[in-house]
C-alpha positions in Angstrom: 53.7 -5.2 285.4 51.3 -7.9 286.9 53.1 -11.2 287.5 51.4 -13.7 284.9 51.7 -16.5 287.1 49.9 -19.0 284.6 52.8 -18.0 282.1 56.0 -18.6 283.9 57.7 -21.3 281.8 57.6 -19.5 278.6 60.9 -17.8 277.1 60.5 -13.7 276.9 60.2 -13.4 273.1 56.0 -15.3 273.7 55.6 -12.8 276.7 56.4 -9.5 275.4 53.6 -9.4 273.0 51.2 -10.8 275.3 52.5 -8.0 277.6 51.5 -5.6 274.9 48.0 -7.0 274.6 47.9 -6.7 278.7 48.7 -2.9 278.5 46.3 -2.2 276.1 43.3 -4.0 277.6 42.8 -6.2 274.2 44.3 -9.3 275.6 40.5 -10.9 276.4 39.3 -9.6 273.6 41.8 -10.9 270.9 41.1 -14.4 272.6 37.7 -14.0 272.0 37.7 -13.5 268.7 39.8 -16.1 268.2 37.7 -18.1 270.0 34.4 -17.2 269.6 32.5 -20.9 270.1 31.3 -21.8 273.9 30.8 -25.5 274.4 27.4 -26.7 275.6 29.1 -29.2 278.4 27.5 -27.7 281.4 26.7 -30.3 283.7 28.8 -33.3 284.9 27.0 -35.7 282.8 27.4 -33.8 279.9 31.2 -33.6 280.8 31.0 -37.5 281.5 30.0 -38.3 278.1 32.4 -35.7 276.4 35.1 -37.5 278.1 33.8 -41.2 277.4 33.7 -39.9 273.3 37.2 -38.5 273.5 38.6 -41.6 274.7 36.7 -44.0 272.7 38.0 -42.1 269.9 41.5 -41.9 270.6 42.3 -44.4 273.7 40.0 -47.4 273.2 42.1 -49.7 275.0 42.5 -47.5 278.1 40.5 -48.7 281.6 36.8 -47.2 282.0 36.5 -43.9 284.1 34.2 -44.3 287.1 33.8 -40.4 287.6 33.9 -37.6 285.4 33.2 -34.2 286.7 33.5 -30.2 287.1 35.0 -29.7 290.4 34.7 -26.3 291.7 37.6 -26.6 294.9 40.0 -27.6 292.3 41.9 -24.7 291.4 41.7 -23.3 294.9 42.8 -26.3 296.7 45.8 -27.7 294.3 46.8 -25.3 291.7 45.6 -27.7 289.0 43.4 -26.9 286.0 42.0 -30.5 286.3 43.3 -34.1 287.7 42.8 -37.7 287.2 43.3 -40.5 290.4 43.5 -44.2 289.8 42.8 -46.0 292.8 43.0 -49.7 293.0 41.8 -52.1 295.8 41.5 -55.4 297.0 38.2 -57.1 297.1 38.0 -60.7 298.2 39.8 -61.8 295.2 39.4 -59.3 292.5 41.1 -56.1 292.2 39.2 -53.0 291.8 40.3 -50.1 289.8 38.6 -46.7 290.0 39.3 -44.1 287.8 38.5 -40.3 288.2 38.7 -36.7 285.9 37.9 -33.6 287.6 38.1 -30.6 285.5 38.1 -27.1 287.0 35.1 -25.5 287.0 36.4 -22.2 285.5 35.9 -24.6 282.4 32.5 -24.6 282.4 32.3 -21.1 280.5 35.3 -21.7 278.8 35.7 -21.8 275.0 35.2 -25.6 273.4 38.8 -26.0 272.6 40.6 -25.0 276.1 37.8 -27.7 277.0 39.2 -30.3 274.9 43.2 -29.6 275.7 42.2 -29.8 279.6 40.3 -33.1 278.8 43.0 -34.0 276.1 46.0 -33.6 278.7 43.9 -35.8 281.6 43.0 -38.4 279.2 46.8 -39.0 278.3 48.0 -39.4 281.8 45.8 -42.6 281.6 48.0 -44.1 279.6 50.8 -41.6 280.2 51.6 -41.0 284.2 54.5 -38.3 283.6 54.6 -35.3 281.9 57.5 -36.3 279.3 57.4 -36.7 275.4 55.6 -39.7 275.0 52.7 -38.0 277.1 53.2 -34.8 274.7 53.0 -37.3 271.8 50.2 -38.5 272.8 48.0 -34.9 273.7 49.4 -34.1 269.6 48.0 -37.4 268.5 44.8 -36.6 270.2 44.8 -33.1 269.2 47.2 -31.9 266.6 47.2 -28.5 267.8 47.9 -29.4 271.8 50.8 -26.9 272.5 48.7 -24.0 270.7 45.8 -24.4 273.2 47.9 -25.0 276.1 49.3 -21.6 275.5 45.8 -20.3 274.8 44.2 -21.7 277.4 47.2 -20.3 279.7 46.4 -16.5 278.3 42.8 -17.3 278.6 43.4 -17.8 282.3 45.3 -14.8 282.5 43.1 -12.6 281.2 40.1 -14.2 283.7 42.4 -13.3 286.0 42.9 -9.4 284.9 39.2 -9.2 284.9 38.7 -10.5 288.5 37.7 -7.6 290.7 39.9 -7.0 294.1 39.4 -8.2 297.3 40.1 -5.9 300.0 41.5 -9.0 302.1 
């Protein structure tokens, strides 16, 4: 049994039929079909406006993001699926905020929804810093079905990584 590394929180009674899916090669498959809509949000202005229409949606009175992007070192470099940084500074008199979303770029051929829960779950830490239930509150406010696509998004990495051939490092 491969270790399912994206799924380790989760109690056994969510990983045994996953497990069963697994052994029986349908586990990309069943996603797919229940997911069969790509997003068109290829490039990192495309991404840039997704994000800027989520949050003028939902968090209108949240700061402006100066960068919004696909970052392809992401995953590699700090086991993160995407990240936000708020940097402020001193300049003459003013301070200077800068705020930044990088998204994974495993999400580029992702399925619209694990899209919107990775920009969902970045967008609340603007208001939000830790992961506790007002940040969950806030991810179900902005989209209702939030700990669904978490999961989903989680087997949908799993399965990725199922598919990925082997290195002979």
């Amino acid at each position: 049994m491969p270790a399912l590394k994206y799924l380790g929180g989760y109690p056994p009674q969510l990983i045994e039929p996953v497990q069963v899916l697994i052994d029986q090669g349908r586990l990309a498959t069943s996603l797919a079909r229940r997911y069969p809509d790509a997003h068109a949000v290829r490039s990192d202005r495309a991404l840039y406006d997704h994000v800027n229409a989520l949050k003028a949606r939902h968090l209108r009175n949240a700061g402006p993001l100066s960068l919004v992007a696909f970052d392809n070192r992401l995953q590699l470099l700090r086991q993160a699926l995407g990240t936000h940084t708020a940097v402020s500074r001193v300049q003459g008199n003013r301070l200077k905020a800068k705020r930044e979303i990088r998204i994974a770029a495993v999400f580029r051929e992702s399925p619209a929804a694990f899209l919107d829960m990775i920009v969902v779950h970045e967008l609340a830490h603007l208001k939000e810093p830790a992961h506790d239930k007002a940040f969950y509150a806030l991810c179900c406010h902005m989209l209702p079905d939030y700990h669904q696509l978490e999961f989903d998004t989680r087997l949908w990495l799993t399965a990725l990584e199922l598919e990925a051939p082997v290195s002979d490092a």
